[in-house]
Every structure is written in structure tokens, then in C-alpha cells.
Phi, psi and omega in degrees: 000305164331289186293341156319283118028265141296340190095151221152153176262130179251137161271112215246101156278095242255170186298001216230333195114344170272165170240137186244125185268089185297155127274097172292052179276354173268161185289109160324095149275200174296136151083354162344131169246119152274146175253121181252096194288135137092016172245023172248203165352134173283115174295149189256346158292320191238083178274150191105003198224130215212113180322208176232144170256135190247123186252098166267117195283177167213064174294109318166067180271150198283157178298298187209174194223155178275153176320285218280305184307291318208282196314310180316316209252355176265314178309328189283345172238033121288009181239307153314305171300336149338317187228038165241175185232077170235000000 
């Protein structure tokens, strides 16, 4: 969920064997999709020429969270709102 949030790197092993390595900087929800151009599939008319890769994300919230976690996740975005200026 943190990362979800703040952003992360995902590591992709792609079908060739290489690994593409993502930068995640938008806020995730469920089912998110980033779009990667020009990393997916090989068009079979244009070689040399390679479609967009969609990456769906599947964010994971906890069943429940204890009374101190509760407490923890509300002081930290009362501190954000805080120093943002709205």
C-alpha cells in the first residue's frame, strides 16, 4: 500500500529474456494499467517495429489493520495535509 502511494521500481521479465526495469511515480489504485510504448509485442507486418506494453497493476489492502496501524496512517497524512497548502 506504501508503495502504492509514494512509487516504486518494478522489474518485468520480458519474453526475449531481458528484464525491463519500470519507474511506478503515479498514485496506483486497483487495477491500474501503465503503459510502456514501444515494449510490447513485435507487429508481424513491421519488423523492427514493436507495439505498447500494458502493465496492470493488483493492490492489495490489508483485511484489517490494528487500532496503532489506524492510529500511525492517520497522524501521517495529518502531517501532509499540513504542509501542503490547502
Amino acid at each position: 500500500l506504501a508503495e502504492a502511494l509514494t512509487g516504486f521500481d518494478v522489474n518485468i521479465c520480458m519474453l526475449d529474456g531481458t528484464t525491463l526495469t519500470v519507474k511506478v511515480n503515479e498514485v496506483v489504485n486497483p487495477n491500474f494499467t501503465k503503459i510502456i510504448p514501444g515494449k510490447g509485442m513485435p507487429y508481424s507486418k513491421r519488423p523492427g517495429h514493436y507495439g505498447d506494453l500494458y502493465i496492470r497493476f493488483n493492490v492489495v489492502f490489508p483485511r484489517r489493520l490494528e487500532p496503532d496501524q489506524k492510529k500511525a496512517i492517520r497522524a501521517a497524512f495529518n502531517r501532509s495535509k499540513e504542509k501542503s497548502n490547502y
